[in-house]
Backbone bond lengths (Angstrom), bond angles and torsions (degrees), N, CA, C in turn:
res aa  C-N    CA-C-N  psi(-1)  N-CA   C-N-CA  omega(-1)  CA-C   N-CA-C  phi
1 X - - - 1.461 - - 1.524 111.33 -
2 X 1.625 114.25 -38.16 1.273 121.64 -173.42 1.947 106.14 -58.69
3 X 1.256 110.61 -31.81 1.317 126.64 -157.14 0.982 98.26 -89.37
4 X 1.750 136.01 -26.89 1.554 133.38 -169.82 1.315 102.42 -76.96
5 X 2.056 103.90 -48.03 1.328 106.00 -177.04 1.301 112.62 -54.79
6 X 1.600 126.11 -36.85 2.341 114.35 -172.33 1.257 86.23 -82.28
7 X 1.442 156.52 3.40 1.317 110.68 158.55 1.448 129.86 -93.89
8 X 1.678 93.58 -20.68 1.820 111.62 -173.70 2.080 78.45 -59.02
9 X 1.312 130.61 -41.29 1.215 138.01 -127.67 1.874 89.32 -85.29
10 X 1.258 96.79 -32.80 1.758 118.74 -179.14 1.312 108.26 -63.73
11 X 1.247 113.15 -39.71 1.416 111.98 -162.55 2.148 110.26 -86.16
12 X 1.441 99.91 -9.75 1.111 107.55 171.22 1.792 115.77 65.17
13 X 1.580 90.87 57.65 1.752 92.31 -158.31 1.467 116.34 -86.27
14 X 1.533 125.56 24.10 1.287 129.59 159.86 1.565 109.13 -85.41
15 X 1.549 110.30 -10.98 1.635 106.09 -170.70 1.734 88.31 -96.23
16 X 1.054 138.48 -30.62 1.763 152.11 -157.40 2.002 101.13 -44.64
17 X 1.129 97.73 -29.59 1.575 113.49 -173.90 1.494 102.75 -59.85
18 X 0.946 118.09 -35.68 1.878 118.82 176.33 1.515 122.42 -86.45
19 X 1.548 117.23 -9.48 1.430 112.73 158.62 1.618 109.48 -106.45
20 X 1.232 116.51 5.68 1.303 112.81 -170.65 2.153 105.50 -102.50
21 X 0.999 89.77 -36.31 1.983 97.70 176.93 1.862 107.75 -79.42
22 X 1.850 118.45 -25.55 1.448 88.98 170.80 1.399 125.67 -71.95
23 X 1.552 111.17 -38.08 1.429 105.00 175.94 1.289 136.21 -85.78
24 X 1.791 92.22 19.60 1.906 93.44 167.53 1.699 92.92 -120.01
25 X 1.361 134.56 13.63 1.267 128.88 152.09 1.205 95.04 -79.96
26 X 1.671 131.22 -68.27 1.255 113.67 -160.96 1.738 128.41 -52.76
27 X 1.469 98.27 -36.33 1.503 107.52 -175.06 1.633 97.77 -52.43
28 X 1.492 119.60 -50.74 1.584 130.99 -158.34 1.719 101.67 -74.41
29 X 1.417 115.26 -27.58 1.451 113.97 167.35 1.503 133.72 -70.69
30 X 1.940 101.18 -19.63 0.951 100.82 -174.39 1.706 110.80 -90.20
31 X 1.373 100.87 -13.76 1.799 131.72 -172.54 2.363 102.00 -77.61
32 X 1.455 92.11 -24.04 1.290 98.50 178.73 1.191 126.97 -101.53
33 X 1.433 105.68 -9.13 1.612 124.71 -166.82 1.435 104.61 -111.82
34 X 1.278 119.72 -24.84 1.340 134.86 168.98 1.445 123.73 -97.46
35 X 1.005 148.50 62.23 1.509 148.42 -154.28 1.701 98.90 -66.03
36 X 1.401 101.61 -43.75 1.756 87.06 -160.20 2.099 89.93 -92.06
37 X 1.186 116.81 26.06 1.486 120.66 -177.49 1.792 102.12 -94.92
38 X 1.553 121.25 111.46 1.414 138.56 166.34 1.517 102.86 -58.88
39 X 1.565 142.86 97.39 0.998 142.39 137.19 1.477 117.95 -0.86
40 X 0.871 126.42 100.53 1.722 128.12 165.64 1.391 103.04 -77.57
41 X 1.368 118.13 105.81 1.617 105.28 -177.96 1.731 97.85 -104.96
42 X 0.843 138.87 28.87 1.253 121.28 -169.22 2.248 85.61 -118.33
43 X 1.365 98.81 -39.70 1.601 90.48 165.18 1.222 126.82 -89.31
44 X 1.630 117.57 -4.00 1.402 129.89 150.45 1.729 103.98 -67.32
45 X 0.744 142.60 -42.77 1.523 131.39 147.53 1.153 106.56 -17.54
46 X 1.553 81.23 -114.92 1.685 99.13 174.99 2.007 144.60 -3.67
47 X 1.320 95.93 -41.15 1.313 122.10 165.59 1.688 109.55 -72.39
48 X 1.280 105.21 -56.81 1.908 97.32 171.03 1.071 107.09 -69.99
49 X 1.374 156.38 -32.70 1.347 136.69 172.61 1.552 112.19 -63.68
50 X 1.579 116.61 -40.76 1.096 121.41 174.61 1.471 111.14 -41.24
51 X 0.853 118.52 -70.65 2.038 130.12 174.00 1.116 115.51 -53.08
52 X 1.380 112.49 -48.46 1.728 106.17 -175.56 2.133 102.36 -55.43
53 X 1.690 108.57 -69.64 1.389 104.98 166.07 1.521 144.38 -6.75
54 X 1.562 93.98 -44.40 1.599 121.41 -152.21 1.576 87.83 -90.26
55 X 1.702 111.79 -39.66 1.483 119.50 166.49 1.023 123.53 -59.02
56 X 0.983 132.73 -54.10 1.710 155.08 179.79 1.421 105.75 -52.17
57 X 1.317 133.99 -22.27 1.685 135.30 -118.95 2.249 77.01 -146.08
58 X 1.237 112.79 -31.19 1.158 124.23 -159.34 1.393 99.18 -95.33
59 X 1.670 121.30 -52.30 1.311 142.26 168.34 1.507 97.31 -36.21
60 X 1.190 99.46 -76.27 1.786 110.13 -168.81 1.501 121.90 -49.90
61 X 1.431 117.17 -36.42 1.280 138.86 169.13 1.395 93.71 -51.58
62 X 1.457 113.88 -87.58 1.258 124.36 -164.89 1.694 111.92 -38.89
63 X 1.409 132.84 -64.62 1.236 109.26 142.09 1.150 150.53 9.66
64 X 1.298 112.93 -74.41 1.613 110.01 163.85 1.462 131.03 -55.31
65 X 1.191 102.66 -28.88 1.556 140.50 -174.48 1.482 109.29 -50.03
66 X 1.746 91.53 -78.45 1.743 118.08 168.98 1.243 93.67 -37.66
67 X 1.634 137.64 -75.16 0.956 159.47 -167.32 1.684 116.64 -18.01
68 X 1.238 93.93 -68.68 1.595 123.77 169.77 1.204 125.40 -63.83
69 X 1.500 109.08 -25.91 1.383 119.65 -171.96 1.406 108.32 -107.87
70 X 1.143 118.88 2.00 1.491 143.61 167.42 1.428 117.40 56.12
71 X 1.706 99.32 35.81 1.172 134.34 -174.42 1.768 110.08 -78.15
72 X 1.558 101.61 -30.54 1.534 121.81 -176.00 1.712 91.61 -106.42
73 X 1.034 106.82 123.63 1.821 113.95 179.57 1.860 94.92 -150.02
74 X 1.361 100.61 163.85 1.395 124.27 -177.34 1.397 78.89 -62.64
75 X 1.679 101.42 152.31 1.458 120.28 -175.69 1.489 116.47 53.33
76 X 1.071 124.03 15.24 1.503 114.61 -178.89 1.892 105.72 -100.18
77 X 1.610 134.95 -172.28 1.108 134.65 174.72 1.537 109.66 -121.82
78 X 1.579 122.38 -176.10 1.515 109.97 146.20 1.412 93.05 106.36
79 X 1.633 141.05 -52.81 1.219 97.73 174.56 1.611 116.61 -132.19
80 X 1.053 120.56 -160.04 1.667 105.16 -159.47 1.702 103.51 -48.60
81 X 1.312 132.18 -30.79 1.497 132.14 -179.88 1.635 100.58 86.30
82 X 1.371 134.92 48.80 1.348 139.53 -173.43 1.643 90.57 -120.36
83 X 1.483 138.62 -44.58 1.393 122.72 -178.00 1.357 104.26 -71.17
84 X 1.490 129.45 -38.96 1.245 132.00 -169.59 1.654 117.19 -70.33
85 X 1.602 105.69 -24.85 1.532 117.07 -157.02 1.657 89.47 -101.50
86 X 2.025 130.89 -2.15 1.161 141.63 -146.29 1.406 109.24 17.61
87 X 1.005 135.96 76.80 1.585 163.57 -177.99 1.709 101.25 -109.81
88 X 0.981 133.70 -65.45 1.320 149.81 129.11 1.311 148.06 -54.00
89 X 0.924 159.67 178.45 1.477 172.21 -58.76 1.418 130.32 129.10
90 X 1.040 151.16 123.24 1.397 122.14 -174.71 1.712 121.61 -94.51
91 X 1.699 92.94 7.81 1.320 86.32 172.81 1.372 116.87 -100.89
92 X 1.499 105.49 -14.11 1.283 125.86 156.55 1.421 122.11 -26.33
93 X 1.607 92.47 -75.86 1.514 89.24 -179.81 1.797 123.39 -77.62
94 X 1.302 108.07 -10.21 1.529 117.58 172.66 1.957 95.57 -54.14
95 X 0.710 113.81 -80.55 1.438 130.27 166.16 1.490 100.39 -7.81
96 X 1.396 110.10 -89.11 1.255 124.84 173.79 1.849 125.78 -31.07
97 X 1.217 111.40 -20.98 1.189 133.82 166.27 1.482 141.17 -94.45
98 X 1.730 87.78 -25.11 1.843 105.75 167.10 1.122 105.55 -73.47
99 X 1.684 110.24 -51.11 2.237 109.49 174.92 1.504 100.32 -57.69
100 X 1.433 139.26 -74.84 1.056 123.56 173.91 1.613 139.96 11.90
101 X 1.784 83.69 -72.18 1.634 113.96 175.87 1.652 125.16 -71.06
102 X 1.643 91.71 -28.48 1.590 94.06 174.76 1.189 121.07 -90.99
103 X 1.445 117.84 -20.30 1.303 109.60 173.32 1.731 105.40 -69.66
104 X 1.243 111.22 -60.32 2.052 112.75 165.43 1.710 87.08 -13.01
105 X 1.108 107.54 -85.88 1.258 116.10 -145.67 1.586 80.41 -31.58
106 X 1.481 98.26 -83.15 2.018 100.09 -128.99 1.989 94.73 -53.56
107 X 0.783 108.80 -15.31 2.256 104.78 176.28 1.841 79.78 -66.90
108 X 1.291 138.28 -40.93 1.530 120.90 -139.89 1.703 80.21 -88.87
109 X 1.371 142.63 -72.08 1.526 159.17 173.40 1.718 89.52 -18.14
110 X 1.216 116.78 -55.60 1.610 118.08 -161.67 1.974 97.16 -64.80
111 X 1.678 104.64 -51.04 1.519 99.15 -164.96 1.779 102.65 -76.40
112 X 1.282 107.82 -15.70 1.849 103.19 168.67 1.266 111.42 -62.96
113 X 1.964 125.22 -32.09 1.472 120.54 -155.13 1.714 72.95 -87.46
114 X 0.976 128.96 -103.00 1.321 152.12 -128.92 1.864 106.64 -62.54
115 X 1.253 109.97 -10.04 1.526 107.12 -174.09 1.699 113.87 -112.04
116 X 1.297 116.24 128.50 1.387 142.86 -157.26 1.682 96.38 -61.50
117 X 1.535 107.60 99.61 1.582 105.96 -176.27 0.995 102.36 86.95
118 X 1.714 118.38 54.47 1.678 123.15 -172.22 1.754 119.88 -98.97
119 X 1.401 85.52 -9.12 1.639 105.59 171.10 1.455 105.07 -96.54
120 X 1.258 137.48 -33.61 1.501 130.97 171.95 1.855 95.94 -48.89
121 X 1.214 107.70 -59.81 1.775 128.31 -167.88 1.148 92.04 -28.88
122 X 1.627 120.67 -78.48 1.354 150.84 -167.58 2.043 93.48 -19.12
123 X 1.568 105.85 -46.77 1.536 84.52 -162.35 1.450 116.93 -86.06
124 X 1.248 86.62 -5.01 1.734 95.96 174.76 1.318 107.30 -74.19
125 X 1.671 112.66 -61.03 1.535 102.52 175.04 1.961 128.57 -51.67
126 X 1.863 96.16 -37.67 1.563 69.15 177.68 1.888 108.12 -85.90
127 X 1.227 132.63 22.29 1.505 127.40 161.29 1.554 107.87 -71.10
128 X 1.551 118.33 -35.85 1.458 124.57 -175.11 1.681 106.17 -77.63
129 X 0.989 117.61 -38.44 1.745 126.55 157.83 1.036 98.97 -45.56
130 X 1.229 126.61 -128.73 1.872 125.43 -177.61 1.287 122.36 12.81
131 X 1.714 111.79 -73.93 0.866 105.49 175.17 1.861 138.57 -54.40
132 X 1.189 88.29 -24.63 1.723 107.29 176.53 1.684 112.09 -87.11
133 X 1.416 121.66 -60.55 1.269 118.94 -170.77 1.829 103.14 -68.55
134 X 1.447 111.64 -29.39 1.950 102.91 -177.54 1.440 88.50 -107.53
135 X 1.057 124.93 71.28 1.723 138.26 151.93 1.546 96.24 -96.28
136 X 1.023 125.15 -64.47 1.323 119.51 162.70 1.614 143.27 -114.79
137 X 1.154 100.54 12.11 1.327 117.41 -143.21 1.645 81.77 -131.37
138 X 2.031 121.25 129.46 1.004 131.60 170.22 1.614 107.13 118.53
139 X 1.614 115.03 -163.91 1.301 120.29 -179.33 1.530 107.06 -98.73
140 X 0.923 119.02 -13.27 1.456 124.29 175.81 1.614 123.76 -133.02
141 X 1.610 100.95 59.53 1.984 115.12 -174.13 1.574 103.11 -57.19
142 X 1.311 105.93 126.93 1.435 116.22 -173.44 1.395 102.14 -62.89
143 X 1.171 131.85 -42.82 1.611 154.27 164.48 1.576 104.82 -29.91
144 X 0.876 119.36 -42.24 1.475 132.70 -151.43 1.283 120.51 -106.64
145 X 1.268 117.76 -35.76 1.717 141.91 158.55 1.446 117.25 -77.83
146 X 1.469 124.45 -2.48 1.865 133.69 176.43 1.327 103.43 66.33
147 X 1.986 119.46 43.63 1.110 110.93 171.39 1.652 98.36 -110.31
148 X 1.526 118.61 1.67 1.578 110.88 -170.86 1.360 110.00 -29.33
149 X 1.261 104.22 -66.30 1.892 128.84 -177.62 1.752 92.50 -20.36
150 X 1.245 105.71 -91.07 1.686 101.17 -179.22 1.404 132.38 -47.74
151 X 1.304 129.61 0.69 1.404 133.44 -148.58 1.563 79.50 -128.86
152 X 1.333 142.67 -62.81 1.562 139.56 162.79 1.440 123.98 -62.59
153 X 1.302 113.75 -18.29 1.594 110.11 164.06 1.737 112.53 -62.28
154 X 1.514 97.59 -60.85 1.801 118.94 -163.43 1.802 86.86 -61.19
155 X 1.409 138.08 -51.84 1.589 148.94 -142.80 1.759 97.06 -81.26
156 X 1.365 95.39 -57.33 1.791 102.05 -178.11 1.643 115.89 -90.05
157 X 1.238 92.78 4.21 2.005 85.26 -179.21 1.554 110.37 -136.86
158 X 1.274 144.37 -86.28 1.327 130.85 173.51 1.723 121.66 -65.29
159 X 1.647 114.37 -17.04 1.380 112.63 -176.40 1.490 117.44 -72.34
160 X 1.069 109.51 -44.81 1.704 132.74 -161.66 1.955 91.00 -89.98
161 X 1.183 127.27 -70.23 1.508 122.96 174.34 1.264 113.89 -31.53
162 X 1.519 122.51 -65.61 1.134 134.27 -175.25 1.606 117.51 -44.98
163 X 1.828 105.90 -48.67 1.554 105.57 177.65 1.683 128.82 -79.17
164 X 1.644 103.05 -11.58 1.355 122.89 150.41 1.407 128.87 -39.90
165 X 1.693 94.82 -56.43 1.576 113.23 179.84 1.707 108.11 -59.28
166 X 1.614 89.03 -63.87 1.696 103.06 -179.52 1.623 106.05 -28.41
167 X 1.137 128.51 -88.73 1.192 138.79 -176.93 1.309 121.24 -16.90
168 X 1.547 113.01 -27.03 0.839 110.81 -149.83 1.997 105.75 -115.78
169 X 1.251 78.20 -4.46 1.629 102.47 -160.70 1.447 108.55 -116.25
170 X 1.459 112.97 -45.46 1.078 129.56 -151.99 1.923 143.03 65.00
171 X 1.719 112.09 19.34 0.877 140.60 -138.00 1.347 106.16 -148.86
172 X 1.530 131.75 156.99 1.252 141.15 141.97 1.317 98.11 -83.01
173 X 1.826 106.29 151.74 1.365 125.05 174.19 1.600 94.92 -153.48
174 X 1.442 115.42 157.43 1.377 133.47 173.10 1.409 111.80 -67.63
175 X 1.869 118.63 -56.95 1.353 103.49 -156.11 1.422 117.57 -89.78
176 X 1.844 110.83 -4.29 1.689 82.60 155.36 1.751 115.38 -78.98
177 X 1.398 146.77 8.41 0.804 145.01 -162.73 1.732 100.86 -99.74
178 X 1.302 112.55 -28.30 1.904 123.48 -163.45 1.679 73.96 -107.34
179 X 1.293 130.46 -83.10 1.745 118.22 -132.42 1.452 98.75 -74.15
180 X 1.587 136.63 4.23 1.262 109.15 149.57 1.549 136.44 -102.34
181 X 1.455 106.32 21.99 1.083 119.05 -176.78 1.871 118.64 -79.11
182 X 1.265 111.15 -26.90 1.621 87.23 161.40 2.005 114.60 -88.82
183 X 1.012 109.02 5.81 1.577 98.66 145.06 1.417 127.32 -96.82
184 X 1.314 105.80 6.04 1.832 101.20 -179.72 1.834 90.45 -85.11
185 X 1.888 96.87 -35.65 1.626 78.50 -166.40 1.770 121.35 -85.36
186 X 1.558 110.78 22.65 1.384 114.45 157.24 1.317 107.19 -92.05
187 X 1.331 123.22 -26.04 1.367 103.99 -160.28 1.944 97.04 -90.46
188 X 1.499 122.52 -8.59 1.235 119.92 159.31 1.494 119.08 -70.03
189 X 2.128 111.55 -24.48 1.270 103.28 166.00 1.107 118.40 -78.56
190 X 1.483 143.47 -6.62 1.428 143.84 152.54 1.533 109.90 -38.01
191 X 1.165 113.86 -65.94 1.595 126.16 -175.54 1.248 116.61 -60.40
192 X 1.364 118.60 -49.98 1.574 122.75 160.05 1.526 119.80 -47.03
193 X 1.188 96.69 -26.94 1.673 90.97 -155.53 1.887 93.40 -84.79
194 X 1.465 103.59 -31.75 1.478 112.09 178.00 1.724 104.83 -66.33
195 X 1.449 87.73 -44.22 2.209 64.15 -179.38 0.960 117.72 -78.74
196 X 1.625 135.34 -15.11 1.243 143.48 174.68 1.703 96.69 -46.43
197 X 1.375 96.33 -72.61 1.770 96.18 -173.85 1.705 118.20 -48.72
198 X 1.209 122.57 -23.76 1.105 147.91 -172.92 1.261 137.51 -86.09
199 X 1.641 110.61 -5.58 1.278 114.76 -172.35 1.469 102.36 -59.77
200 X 1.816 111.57 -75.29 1.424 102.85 -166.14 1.493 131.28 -36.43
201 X 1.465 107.22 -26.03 1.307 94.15 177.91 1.966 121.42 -111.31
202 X 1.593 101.65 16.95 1.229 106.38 161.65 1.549 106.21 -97.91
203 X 1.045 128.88 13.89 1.520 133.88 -152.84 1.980 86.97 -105.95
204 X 1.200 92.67 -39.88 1.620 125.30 -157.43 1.643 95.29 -62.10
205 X 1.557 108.35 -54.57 1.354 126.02 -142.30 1.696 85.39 -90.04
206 X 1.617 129.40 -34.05 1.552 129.42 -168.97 1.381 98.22 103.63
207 X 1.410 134.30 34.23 1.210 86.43 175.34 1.496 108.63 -136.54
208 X 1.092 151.64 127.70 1.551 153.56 168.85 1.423 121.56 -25.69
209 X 1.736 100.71 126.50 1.510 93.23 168.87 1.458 103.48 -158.46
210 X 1.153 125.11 -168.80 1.558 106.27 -148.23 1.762 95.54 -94.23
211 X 1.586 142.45 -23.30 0.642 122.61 -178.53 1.250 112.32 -86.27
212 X 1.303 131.16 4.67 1.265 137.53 179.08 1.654 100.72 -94.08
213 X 1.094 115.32 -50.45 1.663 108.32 174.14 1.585 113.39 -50.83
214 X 1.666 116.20 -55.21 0.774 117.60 -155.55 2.024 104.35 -84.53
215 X 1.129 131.63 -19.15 1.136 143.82 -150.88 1.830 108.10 80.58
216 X 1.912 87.37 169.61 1.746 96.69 -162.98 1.603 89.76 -71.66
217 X 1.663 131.74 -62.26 0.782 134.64 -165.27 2.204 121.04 -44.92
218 X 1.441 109.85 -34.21 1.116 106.36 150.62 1.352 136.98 -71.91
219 X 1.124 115.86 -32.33 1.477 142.69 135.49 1.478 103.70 -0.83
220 X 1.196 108.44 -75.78 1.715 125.73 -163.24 1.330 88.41 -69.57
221 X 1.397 134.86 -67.23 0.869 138.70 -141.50 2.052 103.86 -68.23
222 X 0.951 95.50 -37.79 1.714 119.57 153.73 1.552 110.58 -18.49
223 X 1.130 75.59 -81.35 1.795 113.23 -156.34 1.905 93.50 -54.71
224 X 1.194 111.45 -62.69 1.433 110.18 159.89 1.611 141.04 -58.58
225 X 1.250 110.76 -18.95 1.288 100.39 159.66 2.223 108.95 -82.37
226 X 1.233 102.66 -27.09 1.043 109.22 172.82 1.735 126.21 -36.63
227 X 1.744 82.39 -60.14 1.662 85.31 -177.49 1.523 112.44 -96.81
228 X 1.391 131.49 -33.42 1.070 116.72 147.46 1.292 151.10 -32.69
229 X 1.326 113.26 -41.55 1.787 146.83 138.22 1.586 102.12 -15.38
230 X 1.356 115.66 -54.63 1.457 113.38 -129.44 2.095 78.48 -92.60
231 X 1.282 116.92 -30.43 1.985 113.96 -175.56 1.381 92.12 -82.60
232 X 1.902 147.16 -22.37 1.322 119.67 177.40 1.753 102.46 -96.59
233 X 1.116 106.57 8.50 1.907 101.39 170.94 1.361 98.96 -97.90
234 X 1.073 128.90 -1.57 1.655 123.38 -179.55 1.558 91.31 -86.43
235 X 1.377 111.77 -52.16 1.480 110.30 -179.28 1.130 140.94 -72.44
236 X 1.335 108.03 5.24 1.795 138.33 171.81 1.579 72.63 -97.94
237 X 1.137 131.86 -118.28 1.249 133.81 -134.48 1.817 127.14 -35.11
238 X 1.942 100.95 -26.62 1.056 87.83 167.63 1.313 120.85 -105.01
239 X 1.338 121.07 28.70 1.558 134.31 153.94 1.343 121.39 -86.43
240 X 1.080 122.86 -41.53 1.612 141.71 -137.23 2.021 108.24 -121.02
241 X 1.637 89.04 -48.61 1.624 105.21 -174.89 1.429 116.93 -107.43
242 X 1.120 126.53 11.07 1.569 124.04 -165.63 1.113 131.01 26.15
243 X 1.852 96.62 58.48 1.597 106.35 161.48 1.581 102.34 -84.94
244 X 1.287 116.06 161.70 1.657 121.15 -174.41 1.678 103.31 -80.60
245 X 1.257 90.79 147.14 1.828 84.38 -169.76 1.641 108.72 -80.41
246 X 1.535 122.76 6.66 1.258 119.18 168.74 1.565 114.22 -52.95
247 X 1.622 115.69 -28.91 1.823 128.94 174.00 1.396 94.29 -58.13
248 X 1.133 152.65 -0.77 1.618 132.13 -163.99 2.425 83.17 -117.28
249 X 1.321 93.56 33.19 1.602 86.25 169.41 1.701 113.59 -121.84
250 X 1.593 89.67 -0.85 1.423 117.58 155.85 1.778 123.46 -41.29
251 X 1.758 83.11 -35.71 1.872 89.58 -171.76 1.643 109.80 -74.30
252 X 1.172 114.61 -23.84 1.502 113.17 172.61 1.444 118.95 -51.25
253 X 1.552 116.47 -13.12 1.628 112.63 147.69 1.387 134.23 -78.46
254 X 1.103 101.33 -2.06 1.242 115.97 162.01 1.579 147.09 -15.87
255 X 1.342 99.36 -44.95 1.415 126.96 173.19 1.653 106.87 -81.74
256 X 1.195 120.46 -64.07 1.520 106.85 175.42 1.933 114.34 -81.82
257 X 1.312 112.44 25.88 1.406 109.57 139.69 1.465 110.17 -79.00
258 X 1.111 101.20 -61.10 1.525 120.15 -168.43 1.504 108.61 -42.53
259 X 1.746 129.59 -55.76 1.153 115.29 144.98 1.403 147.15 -19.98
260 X 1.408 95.69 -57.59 1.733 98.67 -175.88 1.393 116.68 -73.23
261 X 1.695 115.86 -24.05 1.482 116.37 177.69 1.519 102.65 -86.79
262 X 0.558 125.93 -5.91 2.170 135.14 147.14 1.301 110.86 -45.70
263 X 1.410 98.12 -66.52 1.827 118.43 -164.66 1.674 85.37 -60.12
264 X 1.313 131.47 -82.85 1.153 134.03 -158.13 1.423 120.84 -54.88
265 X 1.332 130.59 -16.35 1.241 136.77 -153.73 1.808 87.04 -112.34
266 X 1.197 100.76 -29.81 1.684 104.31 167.21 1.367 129.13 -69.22
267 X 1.409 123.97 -37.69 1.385 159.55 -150.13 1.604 99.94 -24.82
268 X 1.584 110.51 -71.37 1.061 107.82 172.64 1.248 137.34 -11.84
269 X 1.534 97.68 -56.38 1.786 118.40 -167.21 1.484 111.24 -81.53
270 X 1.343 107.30 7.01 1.300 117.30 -173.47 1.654 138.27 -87.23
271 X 0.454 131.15 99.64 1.621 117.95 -178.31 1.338 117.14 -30.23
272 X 1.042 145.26 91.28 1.880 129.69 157.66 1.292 129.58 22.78
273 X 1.674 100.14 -68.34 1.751 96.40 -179.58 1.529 99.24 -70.22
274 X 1.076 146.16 -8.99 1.214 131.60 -141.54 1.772 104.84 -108.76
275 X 1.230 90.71 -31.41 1.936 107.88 161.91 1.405 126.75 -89.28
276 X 1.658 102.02 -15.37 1.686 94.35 -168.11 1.505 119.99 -77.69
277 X 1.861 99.96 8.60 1.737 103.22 156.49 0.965 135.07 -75.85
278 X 1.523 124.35 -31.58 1.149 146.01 -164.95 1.724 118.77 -34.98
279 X 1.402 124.79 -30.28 0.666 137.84 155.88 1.634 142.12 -57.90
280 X 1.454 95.23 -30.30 1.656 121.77 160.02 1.249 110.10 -77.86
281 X 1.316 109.39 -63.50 1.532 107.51 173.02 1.832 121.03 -44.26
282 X 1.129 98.17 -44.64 1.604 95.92 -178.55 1.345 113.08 -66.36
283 X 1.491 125.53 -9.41 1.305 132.78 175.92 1.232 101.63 -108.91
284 X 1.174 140.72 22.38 1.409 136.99 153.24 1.450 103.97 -93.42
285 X 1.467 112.73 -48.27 1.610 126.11 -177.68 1.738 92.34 -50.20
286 X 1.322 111.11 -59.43 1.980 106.55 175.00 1.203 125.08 -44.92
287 X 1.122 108.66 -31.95 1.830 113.88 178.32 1.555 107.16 -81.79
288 X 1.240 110.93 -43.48 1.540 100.58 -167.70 1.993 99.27 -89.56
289 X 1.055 123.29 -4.67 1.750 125.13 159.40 1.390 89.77 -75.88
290 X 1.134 143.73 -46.54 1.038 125.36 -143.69 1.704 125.78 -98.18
291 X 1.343 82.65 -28.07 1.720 108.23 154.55 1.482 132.05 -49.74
292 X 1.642 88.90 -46.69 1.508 97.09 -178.47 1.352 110.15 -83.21
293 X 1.436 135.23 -12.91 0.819 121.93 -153.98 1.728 95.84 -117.38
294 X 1.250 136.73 -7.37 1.369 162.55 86.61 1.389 94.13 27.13
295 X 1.540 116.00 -73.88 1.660 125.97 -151.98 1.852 82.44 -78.58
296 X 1.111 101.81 -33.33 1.931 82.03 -154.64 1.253 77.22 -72.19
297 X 1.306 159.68 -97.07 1.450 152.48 -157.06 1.729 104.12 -9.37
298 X 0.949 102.20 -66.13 1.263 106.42 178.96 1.756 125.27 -41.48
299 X 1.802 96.85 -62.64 1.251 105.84 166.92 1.725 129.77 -32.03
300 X 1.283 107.32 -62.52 1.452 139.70 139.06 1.156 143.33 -5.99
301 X 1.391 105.92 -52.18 1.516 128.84 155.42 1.489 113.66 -101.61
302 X 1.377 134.99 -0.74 1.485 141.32 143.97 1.813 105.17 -82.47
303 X 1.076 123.54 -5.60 1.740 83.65 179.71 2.101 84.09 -130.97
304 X 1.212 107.07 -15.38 1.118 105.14 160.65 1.692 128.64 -42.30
């Protein structure tokens, strides 16, 4: 039991919420965009396990990474804290990340054989590879150069939706590529919000990240157009893109945006422990945007 709990603990399953909502937007976009289209739910499965894995497998990687790069140190935040707390191993979790990756794989090999334009797929899936396995991992860690931001925007928001849809469709289409884009840009305020808290001691470790390039104070300023961004792109899209305006019930999160760009715009004045959630929190704000906006799909394709 002790052993189920460090790996569920490995996989870092408070962050799991951001590979798990693109490919049940995309599946539900492709279910809304297609009226006379039969839901395949058994590869609507399949496809969220596919992503969640590929996350899990990426988490763990990254880990070792920090690890090595001495990016993860006693007293530091950000990842499960099992190499640092020696709870684990780091070959442990290397391991833990190859099964991860191979199972991804063989669901990704299965939706290339069997899905209509399965070699187009192929380049999408290996773009979501790359981007995930050299997040930290290689001579050029996306993490490490202040490209995270882009490498988790493109991975958690049009990459993963889009191959949901595919599967399901067999096709490229635009609007899973546009209507999940103000959740790609929370789940980039997840990452921001972590290096925000993080500068001093990524500063420590050498390694680049965007609030460190840019300073903390742009930083903040970041972080808020970020999540704010993400309730006036709902309102472009359902003006502009013909998303259904049931997505504008999204704003009822409203209030704990409004919080967290408080918390952050405060940071300074803050105590340490008192911010070093912020990052959780901003992935709670993702789950509950993402929920609601989940239901309006839903709604949508019920009165549709």
């Amino acid at each position: 039991m002790k052993r189920t709990r460090l790996w569920f603990q490995a996989a870092r399953p408070f962050s799991l919420t951001v590979s798990i909502m693109p490919p049940i937007i995309g599946g539900l976009i492709a279910a809304v965009e297609n009226p006379a289209l039969r839901l395949h739910f058994p590869h609507f499965v399949l496809a969220l396990l596919g992503c969640v894995l590929a996350h899990a497998g990426s988490n763990m990687l990254s880990d070792c990474m920090d690890f090595r790069a001495h990016v993860d140190r006693q007293g530091t935040y950000g990842s499960s804290g099992l190499l640092t707390a020696n709870l684990m191993q780091p070959a442990q979790l290397l391991r833990g990340a190859v099964v991860a990756y191979g199972i991804a794989l063989l669901i990704a090999i299965y939706f290339v054989l069997v899905t209509p334009n399965g070699l187009a797929l192929l380049w999408l899936i290996l773009l979501g590879a790359v981007l995930g396995i050299f997040y930290t991992f290689g001579p050029f860690a996306w993490k490490y150069h202040a490209l995270g931001d882009i490498a988790v925007f493109i991975s958690f928001g049009p990459a993963m939706s889009l191959g949901a849809y595919w599967v399901q469709t067999g096709r490229f289409a635009w609007p899973p590529v546009l209507y999940i884009l103000p959740l790609a840009l929370l789940v980039d305020a997840i990452l921001h919000s972590n290096n925000l808290r993080d500068i001093d001691n990524d500063k420590i470790a050498g390694i680049q990240t965007l609030p460190i390039v840019v300073g903390a104070k742009q930083g903040q300023r970041i972080y808020a157009l970020l999540v704010y961004g993400s309730y006036l792109l709902i309102l472009v899209l359902i003006i502009f893109a013909g998303l259904a305006w049931w997505a504008a019930s999204t704003f009822i999160s409203i209030p704990l945006a409004l919080r967290l760009g408080k918390k952050v715009k405060a940071q300074a004045e803050l105590p340490k422990p008192e911010f070093s959630r912020i990052d959780a929190e901003t992935a709670q704000l993702h789950s509950v945007f993402g929920l609601l906006f989940i239901a309006a799909l839903l709604l949508d394709l019920w009165v549709g």
